[in-house]
N, C-alpha and C positions, 0 to 999 in steps of 0.2 A: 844459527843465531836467530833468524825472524826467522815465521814462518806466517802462511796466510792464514788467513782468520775471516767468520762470516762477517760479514758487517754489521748485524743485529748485533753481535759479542759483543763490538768494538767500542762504542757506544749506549755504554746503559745510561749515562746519563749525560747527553750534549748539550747541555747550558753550562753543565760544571766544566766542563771539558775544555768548550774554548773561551768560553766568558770568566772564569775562575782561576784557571789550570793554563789557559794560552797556549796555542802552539805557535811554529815557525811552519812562515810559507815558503816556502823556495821555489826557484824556476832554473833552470840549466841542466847544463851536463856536468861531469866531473875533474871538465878544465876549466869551466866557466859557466859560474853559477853565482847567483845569490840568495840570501835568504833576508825576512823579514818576522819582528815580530807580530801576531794578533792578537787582539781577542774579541772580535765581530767577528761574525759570521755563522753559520750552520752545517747542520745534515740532514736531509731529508729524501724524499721522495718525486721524482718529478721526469717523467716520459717514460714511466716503467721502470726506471734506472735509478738505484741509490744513487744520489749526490751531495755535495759539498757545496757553500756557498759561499766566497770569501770577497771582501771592499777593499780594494787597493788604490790608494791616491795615486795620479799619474806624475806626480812629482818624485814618488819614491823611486830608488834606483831598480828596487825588484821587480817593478811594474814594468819597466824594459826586457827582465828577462820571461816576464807572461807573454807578455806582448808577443816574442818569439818563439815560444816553445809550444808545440801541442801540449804539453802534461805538468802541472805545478803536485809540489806533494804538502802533507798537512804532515808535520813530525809531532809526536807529542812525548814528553819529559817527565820524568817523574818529580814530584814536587821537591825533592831537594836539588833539581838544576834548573828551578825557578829565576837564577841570578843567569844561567845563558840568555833567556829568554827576553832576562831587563836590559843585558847588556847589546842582543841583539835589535832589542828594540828603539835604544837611545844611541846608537851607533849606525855610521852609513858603509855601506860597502862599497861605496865611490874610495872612500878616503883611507881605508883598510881592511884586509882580509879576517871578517870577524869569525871564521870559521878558526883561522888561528888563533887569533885572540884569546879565542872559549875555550881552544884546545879538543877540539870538536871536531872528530875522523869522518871525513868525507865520504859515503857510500854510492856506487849505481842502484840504481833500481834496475826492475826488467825494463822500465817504459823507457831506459836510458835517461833517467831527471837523475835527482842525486836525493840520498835522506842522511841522516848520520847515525854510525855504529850508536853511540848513548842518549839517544832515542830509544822511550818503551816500546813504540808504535809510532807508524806511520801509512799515510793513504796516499795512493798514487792517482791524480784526477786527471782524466782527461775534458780537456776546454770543449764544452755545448754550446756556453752560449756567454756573453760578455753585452753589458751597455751602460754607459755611463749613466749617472744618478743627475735629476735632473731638478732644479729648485724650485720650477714651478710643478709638480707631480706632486710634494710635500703635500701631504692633508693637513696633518701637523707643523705647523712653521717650525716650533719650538728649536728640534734639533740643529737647522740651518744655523741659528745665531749660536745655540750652546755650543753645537762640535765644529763649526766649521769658519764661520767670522770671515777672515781674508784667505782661508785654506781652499784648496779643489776640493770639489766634490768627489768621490772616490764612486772606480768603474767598482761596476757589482760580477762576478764571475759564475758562471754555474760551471761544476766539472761533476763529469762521469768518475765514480768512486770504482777504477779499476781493480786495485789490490788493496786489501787491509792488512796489513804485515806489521806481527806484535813478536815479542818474545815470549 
């Protein structure tokens, strides 16, 4: 069903990817997990190591399951299950299993995190390096007022781009 893939593949074009296209972040295992929608963040290059770079407010419920795991995965969807994506975004996994919801089959990874069977593609990260966003560091004010007002700042994560597993 997946199989790995280089990373250069995986990513011909990472703006469209997660700022257009969105993926779900998830963190857990396969009895306890959740996931979240984005679409901040990146891919790039950083200690030799392709990585991934994803903003998590510490108020989300997902941000509990980073917080504990070594390894978050980036799932990414072909654009006609764009509506999982909205609905996992406007939805908490406090209040329901929105894996059921979507109808959304549960997968292991090797890293023991989880992705899901109808997912085109998914990366396995392992956690480098984590630090909350800080308001006085802003050069640009702007954003503070546009996205965030009475919201948390959201921690910034780097992970190590273990596996790139596509169909």
């Amino acid at each position: 069903m997946f199989k790995n893939i280089n990373i250069t593949e995986a990513f011909a074009k990472p703006i469209e990817k997660i700022g257009k296209d969105w993926t779900l972040i998830s963190a857990g295992d396969i009895n306890n997990f959740n996931m979240m929608t984005a679409s901040w963040g990146g891919v790039g290059f950083l200690w030799n190591k392709p990585v991934a770079f994803i903003f998590v407010r510490p108020n989300r419920y997902t941000f509990e399951f980073i917080e504990k795991q070594p390894v978050f995965t980036l799932s990414f969807f072909a654009p006609e299950d764009k509506h999982i994506l909205s609905y996992c975004g406007s939805h908490s996994g406090r209040n329901e299993d929105k894996a059921k919801a979507c109808n959304l089959s549960v997968i292991a990874t090797s890293s023991n995190s989880i992705s899901f069977k109808e997912a085109q593609m998914y990366f396995e990260c392992r956690k480098l390096y984590a630090q909350d966003m800080d308001e006085n560091l802003f050069i640009d004010k702007a954003p503070l007022s546009q996205w965030y007002g009475k919201d948390p700042l959201h921690r910034v994560y780097v992970g190590e781009i273990l596996n790139a597993m596509a169909k």
